[in-house]
C-alpha positions in Angstrom: 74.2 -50.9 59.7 76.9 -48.7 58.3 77.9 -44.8 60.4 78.5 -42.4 57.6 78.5 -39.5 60.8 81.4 -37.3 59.6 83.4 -37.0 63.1 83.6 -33.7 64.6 86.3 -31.1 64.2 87.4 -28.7 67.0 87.5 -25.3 66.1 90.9 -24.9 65.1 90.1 -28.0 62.7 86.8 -26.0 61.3 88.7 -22.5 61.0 92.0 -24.7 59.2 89.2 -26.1 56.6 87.7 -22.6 56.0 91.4 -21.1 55.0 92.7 -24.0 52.8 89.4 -25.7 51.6 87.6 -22.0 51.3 90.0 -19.7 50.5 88.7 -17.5 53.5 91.4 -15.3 54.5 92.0 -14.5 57.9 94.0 -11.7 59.4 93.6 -12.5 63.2 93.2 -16.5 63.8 92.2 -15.5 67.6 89.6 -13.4 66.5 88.1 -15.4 63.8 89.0 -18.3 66.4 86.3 -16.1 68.9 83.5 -15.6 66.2 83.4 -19.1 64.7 82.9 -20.0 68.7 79.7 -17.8 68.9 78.2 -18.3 65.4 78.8 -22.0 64.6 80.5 -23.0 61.2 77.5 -23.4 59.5 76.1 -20.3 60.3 79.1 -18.9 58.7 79.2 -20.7 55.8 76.0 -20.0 54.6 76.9 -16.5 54.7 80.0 -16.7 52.3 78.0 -18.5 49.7 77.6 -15.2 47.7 81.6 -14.7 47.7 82.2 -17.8 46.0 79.6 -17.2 43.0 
């Protein structure tokens, strides 16, 4: 059997993937470092769904 799990990215990896992959632009990487912490990636990227339409 074949593990197609993605592995997992530390937060610095996930908030690096929403700048260059997503365009999201950031003004305080500590900050954005701090929320991404407390409201998984996921969370978050259901929320910018509406910027990229």
């Amino acid at each position: 059997m074949q593990n197609n799990l993605k592995k997992p990215l530390t937060y610095e990896q996930q908030l690096e993937h929403l700048i260059v992959d997503k365009k999201l632009n950031v003004e305080n990487r500590d900050n954005a470092l701090l929320i991404l912490k407390h409201n998984n990636y996921y969370r978050l990227s259901g929320y910018m769904i509406d910027f990229f339409r």
